[in-house]
Structures are given as structure tokens and as C-alpha cells.
C-alpha positions in Angstrom: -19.7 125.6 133.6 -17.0 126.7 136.4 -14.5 124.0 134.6 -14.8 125.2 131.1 -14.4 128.9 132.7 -11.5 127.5 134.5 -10.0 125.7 131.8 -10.2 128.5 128.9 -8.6 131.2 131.2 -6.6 128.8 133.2 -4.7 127.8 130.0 -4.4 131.4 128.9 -3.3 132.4 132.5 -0.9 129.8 132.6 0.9 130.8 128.8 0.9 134.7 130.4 2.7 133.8 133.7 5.2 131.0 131.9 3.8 127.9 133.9 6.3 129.4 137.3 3.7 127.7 139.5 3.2 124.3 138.4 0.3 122.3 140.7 0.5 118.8 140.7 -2.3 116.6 139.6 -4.8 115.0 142.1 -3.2 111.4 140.1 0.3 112.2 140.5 2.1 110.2 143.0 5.1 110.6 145.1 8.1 109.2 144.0 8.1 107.0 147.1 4.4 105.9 146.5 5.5 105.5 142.6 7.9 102.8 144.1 5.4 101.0 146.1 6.7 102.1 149.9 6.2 104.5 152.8 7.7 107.9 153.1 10.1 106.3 155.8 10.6 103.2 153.7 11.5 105.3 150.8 14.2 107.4 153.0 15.9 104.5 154.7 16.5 103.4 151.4 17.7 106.9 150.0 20.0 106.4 153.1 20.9 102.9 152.3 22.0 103.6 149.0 23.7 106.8 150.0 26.0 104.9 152.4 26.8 102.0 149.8 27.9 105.0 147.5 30.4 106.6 150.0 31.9 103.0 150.8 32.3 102.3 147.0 34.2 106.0 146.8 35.9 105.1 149.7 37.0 101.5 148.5 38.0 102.7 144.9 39.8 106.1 147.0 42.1 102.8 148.5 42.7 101.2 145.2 43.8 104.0 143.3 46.1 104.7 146.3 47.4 101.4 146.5 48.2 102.0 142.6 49.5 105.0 143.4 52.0 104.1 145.8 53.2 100.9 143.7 54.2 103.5 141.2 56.1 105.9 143.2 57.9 102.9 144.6 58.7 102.0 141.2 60.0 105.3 140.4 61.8 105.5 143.1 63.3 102.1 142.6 64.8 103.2 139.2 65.3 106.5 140.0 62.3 108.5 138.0 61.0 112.2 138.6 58.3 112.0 141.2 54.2 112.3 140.0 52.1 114.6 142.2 49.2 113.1 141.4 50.5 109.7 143.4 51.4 111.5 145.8 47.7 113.4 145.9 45.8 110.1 145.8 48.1 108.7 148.6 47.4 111.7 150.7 43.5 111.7 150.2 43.7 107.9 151.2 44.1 109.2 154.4 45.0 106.1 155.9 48.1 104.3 156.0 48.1 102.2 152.7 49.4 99.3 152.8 50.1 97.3 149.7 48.4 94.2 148.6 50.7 91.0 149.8 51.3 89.3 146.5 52.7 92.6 145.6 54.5 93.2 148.6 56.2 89.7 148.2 57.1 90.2 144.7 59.0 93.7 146.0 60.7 91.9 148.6 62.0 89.0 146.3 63.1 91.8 143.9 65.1 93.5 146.7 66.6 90.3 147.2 68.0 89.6 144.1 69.0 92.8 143.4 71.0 93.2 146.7 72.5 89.2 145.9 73.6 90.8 142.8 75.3 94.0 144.0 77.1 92.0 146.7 80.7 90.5 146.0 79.7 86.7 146.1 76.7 87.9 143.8 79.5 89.4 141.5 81.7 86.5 141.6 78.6 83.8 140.7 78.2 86.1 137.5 82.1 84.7 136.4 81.9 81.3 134.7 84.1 78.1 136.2 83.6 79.9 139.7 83.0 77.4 142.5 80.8 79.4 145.1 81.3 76.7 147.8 85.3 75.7 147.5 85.9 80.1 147.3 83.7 80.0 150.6 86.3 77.6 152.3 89.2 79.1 151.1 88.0 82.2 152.8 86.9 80.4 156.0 90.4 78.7 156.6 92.2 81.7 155.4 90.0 83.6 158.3 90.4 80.8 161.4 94.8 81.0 160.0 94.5 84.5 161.1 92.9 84.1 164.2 95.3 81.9 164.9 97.9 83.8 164.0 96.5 86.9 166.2 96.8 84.7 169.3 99.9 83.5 169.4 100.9 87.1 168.6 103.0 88.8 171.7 101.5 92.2 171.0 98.0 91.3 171.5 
């Protein structure tokens, strides 16, 4: 008798106040007993996966910076406006980031031949029927002719 009294009123009770207070049923479980562990189980693992998140962020944080900085280097390179963003995302690397090495190597090699190129042996290899190697002479001799000269000078 006390459950139906309970259960007509209840319900009306319960459509009058809006459900605010919401009681759980005697079957409902936890969600760490819904999972099969202990409270402590449950919250080392909470921890667990809370931990793997933040190295993930902080992992993909490093990547985009390492992305970021291969691009400014490229605009700098050829001379483009600069991209705050990069800049941003280099910043909240907080680290020093330090670009992979395949990437670093290919960015030295390119230094390389660019420099080659802008020297004046680099500009004379770009003229055809140039020998590199007989010029090089030529300039050696004409070099050890004026030291020569230079000592036998009275002045000096």
C-alpha cells in the first residue's frame, strides 16, 4: 500500500518540481563498477589516460612547430612577408625546436649550392668550353709570379 501511495504521488511530485532532484536507483552502478574496477582502479586509470592526452598535445604542439619553423625558414629564404601564426606555434613550443635531420640536411645541401652558384667559380662553370681546373692553375701560377715578384721588390 505505502508503494502505490508512493508511486501515484511520487510521480505527480516529481512532474510539479521538474525532476531537479534526481535519486539514483538501488541497480545503478558507478561508472567505475560499470567498468568492472575499484574506485582507485578506475582513477589511476582516469590519470593514466589523462597523462597520455597531455603527451599527445604536447608531441603534436612539437610537430606543428617543427612545421612552423620549416616555413618561416622558407620564407625567409625567398624573401616572403612573415606568418604570425608560425611564429605563435614556435613560441608555445616553448622549447628550442630543432628541425628533423633529413630536413636539416636537405637545407644545408641547398645553402650549398646556392652559395656555389653566387660565387665567381660557380659563375664561370655556368659558361660553356670553361675548363674549371686549367682556369684554377692559371690563377695559382699567376698568384706564386707575384709573390715572387713582391720579394725581390727593394721596397718591401
Amino acid at each position: 500500500m505505502a508503494f502505490m501511495v508512493k508511486h501515484v504521488v511520487g510521480g505527480q511530485l516529481k512532474n510539479l518540481t521538474g525532476g531537479l532532484t534526481e535519486e539514483k536507483p538501488e541497480g545503478e552502478k558507478t561508472e567505475a563498477a560499470a567498468q568492472g574496477m575499484t574506485q582507485e582502479e578506475f582513477e589511476q586509470y582516469q590519470q593514466q589516460l589523462e597523462e597520455e592526452k597531455q603527451e599527445r598535445e604536447a608531441h603534436f604542439a612539437q610537430k606543428k612547430a617543427e612545421r612552423a619553423t620549416v616555413r618561416s625558414h622558407f620564407r625567409e629564404k625567398y624573401r616572403l612577408p612573415k606568418n604570425e601564426t608560425d611564429e605563435t606555434q614556435i613560441q608555445q613550443a616553448g622549447e628550442d625546436v630543432v628541425l628533423p635531420t633529413e630536413l636539416a640536411k636537405m637545407i644545408a645541401e641547398d645553402n650549398q649550392e646556392e652559395a656555389h652558384k653566387q660565387s665567381v667559380l660557380g659563375q664561370l662553370s655556368n659558361i660553356q668550353n670553361v675548363d674549371m681546373d686549367q682556369l684554377k692553375d692559371k690563377a695559382q701560377a699567376t698568384l706564386e709570379d707575384l709573390k715572387k715578384q713582391t720579394e725581390n721588390c727593394s721596397l718591401m
